[in-house]
N, C-alpha and C positions, 0 to 999 in steps of 0.2 A: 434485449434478451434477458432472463431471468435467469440467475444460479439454481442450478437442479443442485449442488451440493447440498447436504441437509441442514449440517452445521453452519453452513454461510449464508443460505437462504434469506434467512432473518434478519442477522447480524447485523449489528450499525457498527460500520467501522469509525473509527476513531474517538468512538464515544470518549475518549478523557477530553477530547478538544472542545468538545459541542457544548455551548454552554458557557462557556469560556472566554468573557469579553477580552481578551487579548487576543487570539484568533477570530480574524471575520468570518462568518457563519457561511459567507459564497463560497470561501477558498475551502475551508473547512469541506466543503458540499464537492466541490471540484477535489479534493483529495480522495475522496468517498468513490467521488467517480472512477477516480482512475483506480480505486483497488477495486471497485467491480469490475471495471474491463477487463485484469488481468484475470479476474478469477472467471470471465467468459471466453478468455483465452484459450486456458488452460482447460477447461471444459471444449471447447472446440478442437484446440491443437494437441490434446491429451500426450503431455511431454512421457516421454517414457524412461527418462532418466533426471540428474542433477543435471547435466549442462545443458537439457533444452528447458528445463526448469528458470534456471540460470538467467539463458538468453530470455525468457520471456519478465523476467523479473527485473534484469537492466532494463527492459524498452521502460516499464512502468517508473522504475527507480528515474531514468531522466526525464521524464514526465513531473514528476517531484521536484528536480532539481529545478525546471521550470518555473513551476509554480510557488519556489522561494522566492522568487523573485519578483512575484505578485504581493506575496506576504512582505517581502521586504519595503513595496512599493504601501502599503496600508499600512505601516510602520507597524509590523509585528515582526515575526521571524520563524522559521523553523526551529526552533532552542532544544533546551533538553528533554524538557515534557513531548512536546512536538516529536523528535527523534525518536523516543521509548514509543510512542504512542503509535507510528507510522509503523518502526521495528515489529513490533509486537503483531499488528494485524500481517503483514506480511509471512512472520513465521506462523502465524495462524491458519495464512491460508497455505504453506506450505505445509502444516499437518493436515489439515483437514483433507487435501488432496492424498493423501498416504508419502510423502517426503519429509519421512520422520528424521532422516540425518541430512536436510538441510541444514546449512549453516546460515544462522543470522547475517551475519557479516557480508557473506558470499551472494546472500540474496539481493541484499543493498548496497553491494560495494563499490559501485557507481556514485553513489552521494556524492551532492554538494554542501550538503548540510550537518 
């Protein structure tokens, strides 16, 4: 399914990773995926507040915490770049959906990374 959002449409997420021989370019691609699932979620399940915002944003976040462990297994990691980078496109797509008083933290506070 495609993002009908406008601002997301386009968007390459995690662009600081891409490119970045310390991140493999599949997991990278596999991170990509899982933030457009959530943003065809949220398109689908159109949350109408924070906390179903929330809940859709945990399923993704352990989805992540996953696929550290892919990265961990390619001897990379989720590190600091990685963290900011993941962070970011998630508060992204919670403006872009109109949840301007999301909270970063709250979005990913699931982490394992």
């Amino acid at each position: 399914m495609a993002i009908t959002n406008e601002q997301l449409a386009g968007y390459e997420f995690l662009r600081s990773m891409r490119g970045d021989g310390y991140y493999p370019a599949h997991l990278v691609a596999k991170g990509g995926d899982i933030l457009h699932a959530l943003c065809e979620r949220i398109e689908a399940e159109s949350p109408r507040g924070l906390d179903e915002l929330y809940q859709l944003t945990q399923v993704a976040t352990e989805q992540f915490n996953l696929l550290a462990e892919e990265f961990d297994a390619a001897d990379s990691e989720i590190e600091t770049v990685a963290r900011e980078a993941i962070a970011e496109d998630f508060d992204r797509i919670a403006q872009a959906y109109g949840f301007a008083d999301a909270d970063v933290e709250e979005l990913v506070a699931e982490r394992d990374w």
